[in-house]
C-alpha positions in Angstrom: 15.1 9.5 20.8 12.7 6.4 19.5 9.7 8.1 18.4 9.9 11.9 17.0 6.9 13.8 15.5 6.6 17.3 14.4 3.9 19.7 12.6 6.4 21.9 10.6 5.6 25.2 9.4 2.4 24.5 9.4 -0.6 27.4 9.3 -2.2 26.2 12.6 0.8 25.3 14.2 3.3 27.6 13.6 7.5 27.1 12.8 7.8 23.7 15.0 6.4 21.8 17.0 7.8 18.8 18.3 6.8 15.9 20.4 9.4 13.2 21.3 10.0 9.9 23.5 13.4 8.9 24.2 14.1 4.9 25.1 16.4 3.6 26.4 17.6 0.7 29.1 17.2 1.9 32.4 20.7 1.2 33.7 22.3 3.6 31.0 22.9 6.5 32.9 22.2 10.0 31.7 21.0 13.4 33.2 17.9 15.6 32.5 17.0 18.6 30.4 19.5 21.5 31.3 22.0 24.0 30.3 26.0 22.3 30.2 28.4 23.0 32.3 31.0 22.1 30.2 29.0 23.2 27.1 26.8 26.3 28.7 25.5 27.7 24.8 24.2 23.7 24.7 20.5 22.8 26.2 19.4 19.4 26.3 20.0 15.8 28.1 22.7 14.4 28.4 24.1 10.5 28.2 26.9 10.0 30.9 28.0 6.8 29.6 30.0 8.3 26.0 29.0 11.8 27.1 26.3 12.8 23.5 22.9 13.7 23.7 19.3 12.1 22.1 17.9 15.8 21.3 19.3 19.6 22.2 19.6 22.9 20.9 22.0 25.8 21.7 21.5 29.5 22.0 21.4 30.6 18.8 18.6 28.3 17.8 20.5 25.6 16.2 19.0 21.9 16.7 19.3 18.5 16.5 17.7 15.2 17.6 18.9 11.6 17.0 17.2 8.0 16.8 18.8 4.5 16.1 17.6 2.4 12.8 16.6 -0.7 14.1 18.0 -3.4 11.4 17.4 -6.6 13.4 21.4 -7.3 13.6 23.8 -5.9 16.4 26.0 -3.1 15.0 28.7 -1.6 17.2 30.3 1.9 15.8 33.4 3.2 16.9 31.8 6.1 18.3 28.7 7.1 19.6 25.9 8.0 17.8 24.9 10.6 20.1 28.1 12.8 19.9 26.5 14.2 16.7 23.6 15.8 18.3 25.9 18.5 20.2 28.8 18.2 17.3 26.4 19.7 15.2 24.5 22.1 17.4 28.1 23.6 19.2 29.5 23.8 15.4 29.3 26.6 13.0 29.0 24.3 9.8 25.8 24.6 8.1 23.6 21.7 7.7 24.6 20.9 4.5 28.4 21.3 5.2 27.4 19.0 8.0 25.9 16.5 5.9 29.2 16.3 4.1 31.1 15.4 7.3 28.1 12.6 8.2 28.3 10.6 5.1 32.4 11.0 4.8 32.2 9.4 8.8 28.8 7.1 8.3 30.6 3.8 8.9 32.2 4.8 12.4 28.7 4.8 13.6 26.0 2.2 14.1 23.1 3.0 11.8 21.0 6.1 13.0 18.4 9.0 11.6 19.5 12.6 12.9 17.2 15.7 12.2 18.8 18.5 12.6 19.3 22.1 11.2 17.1 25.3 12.7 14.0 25.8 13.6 12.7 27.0 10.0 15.2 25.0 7.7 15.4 21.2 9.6 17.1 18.5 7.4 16.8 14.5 8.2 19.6 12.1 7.5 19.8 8.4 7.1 22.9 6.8 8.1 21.8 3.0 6.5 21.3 4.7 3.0 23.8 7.8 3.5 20.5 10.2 2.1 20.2 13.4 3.3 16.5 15.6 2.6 15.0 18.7 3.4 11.8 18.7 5.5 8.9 19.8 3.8 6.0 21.9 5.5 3.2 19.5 6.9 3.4 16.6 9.8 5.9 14.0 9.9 7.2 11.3 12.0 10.8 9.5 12.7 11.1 6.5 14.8 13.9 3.1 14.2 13.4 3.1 10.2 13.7 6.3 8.1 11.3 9.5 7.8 7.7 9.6 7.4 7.6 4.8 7.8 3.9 4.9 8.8 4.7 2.7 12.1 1.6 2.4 14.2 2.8 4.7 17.2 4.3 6.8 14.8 0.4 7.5 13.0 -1.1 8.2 16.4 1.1 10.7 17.1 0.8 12.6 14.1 -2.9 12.2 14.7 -2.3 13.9 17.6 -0.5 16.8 16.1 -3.0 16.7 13.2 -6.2 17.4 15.2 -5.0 20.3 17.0 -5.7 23.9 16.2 -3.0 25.5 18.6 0.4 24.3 19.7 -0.4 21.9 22.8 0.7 22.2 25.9 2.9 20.0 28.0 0.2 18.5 29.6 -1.5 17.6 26.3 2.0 16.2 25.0 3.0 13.9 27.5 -0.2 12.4 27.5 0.2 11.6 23.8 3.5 10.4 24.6 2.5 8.1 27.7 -0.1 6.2 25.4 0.4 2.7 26.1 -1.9 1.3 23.6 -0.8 -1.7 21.3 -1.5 -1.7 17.8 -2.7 -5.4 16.3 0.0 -7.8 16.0 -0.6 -7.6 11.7 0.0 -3.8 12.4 3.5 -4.2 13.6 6.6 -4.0 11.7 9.1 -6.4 10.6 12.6 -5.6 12.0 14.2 -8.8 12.5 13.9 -8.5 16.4 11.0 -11.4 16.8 7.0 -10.8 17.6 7.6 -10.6 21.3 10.1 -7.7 20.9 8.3 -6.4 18.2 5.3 -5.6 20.5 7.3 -4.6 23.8 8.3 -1.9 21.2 5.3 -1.2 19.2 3.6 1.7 22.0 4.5 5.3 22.4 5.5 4.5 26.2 7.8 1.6 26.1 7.5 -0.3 29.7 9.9 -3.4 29.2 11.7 -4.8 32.2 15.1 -3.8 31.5 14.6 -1.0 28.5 11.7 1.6 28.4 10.6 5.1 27.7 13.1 7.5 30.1 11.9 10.9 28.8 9.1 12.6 26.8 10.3 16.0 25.3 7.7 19.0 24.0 9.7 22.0 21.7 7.3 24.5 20.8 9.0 27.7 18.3 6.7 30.3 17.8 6.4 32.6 15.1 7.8 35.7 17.1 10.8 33.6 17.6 10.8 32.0 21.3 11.4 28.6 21.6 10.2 26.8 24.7 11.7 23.1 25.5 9.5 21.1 28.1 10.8 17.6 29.4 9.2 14.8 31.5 11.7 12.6 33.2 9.9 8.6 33.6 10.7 6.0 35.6 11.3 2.3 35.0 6.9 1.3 34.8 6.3 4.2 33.1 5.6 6.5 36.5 6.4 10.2 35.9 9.0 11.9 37.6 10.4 15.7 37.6 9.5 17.9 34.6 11.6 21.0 33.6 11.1 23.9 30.8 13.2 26.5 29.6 12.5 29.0 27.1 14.6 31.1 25.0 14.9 33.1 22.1 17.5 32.6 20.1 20.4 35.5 19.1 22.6 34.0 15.6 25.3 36.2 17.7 25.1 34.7 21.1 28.9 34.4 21.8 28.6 38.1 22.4 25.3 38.4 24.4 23.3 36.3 26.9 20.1 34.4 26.2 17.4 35.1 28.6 16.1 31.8 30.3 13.2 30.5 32.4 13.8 27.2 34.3 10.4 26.0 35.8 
């Protein structure tokens, strides 16, 4: 993912809700929002290139979601960033044992921010400065620096998730996450990348030629326990394409049973 934001046990909004745009160049190739067949406790999308995921959770509730830190310098890991997401979610290793494992292996990856945990106990990690925190209740945003930077697109968003007095619906969410607008050039960070970059990067919907917005993702827990997972699949230009949703309610003991599904 490039841009995260999520209303956290919040009185309005309820355990989580979490809007999400995931960027990427358009010749990486990946699949949508669905179940593994390798993996079939995992839910989520899935890169085919080093075989990770941006954001997905299993059966038993447990999630995670990863963005890169955009430092202005190429950085090549060893491994890819996005084998963490389903490392964490197909483990059994709390988040804080997790934590361990992620600063012990920090320098094997290029710099990255993963949120991860369950749905009422999330954690955030920074790769760049190997610090690990707790969310608190209330809104917050992640995009290509660390938690809570007040980019532009990151403050509409939580604008968004501010003004509203239920959770939204996908409709609602993906037309947060297809704003196009561009914040004024004295807005913008500074990431090392140049102005031009800088503003092919600064909306929610990224358009570029080559590089661009390829999902927008709506998780919604609700207090009962259900957790529905809504996905819009874009193409290159920003037109949509297919949307899918699931929802499930997660069971801490799912090896044993089986989770009941919905696939739009």
């Amino acid at each position: 993912m490039c841009v995260i934001a999520l209303a956290y046990q919040t009185r309005l909004l309820g355990p989580l809700v979490l809007i999400a745009n995931r960027d990427e160049a358009y010749a990486r190739a990946s699949t949508p929002l669905a179940w593994w067949d390798d993996a079939p406790d995992i839910l989520g999308g899935r890169d085919l290139v080093a075989g990770g995921s941006w954001l997905a959770l299993d059966k038993r509730g447990r999630f995670a979601a990863i963005t890169n830190i955009r430092t202005g310098q190429p950085h090549h890991g060893t491994r890819s960033r996005g084998e963490l997401v389903p490392r964490f979610i197909g483990g059994d290793d709390s988040a804080l044992v997790f934590a361990r494992t992620l600063a012990q292996e920090r320098s094997q990856y290029a710099p990255y921010n993963l949120l991860f945990g369950e749905m009422r106990d999330l954690y955030h990690y920074n790769s760049q400065h190997d610090r690990l925190s707790r969310l608190t209740p209330g809104i917050h945003t992640l995009s290509n620096a660390t938690l809570d930077t007040p980019w532009p697109k990151c403050r509409r968003l939580a604008g968004n998730l501010q003004a509203c007095q239920r959770p939204p619906d996908a409709m609602t969410a993906f037309a947060w996450l297809g704003d196009r607008s561009l914040p004024d050039s004295r807005e913008l960070p500074n990431t090392g990348v140049g102005l031009a970059l800088e503003k092919m990067l600064a909306p929610v919907l990224i358009t570029g030629r080559d590089y661009g917005t390829r999902s927008s993702t709506l998780l919604v827990a609700q207090p009962r326990g259900d957790i529905s997972l809504s996905e819009l699949t874009l193409n290159p230009g920003g037109s949509h394409g297919a949307k899918r949703h699931y929802t499930l309610r997660p069971d801490p003991n799912y090896r044993k049973t089986v989770c009941e599904e919905n696939p739009a």
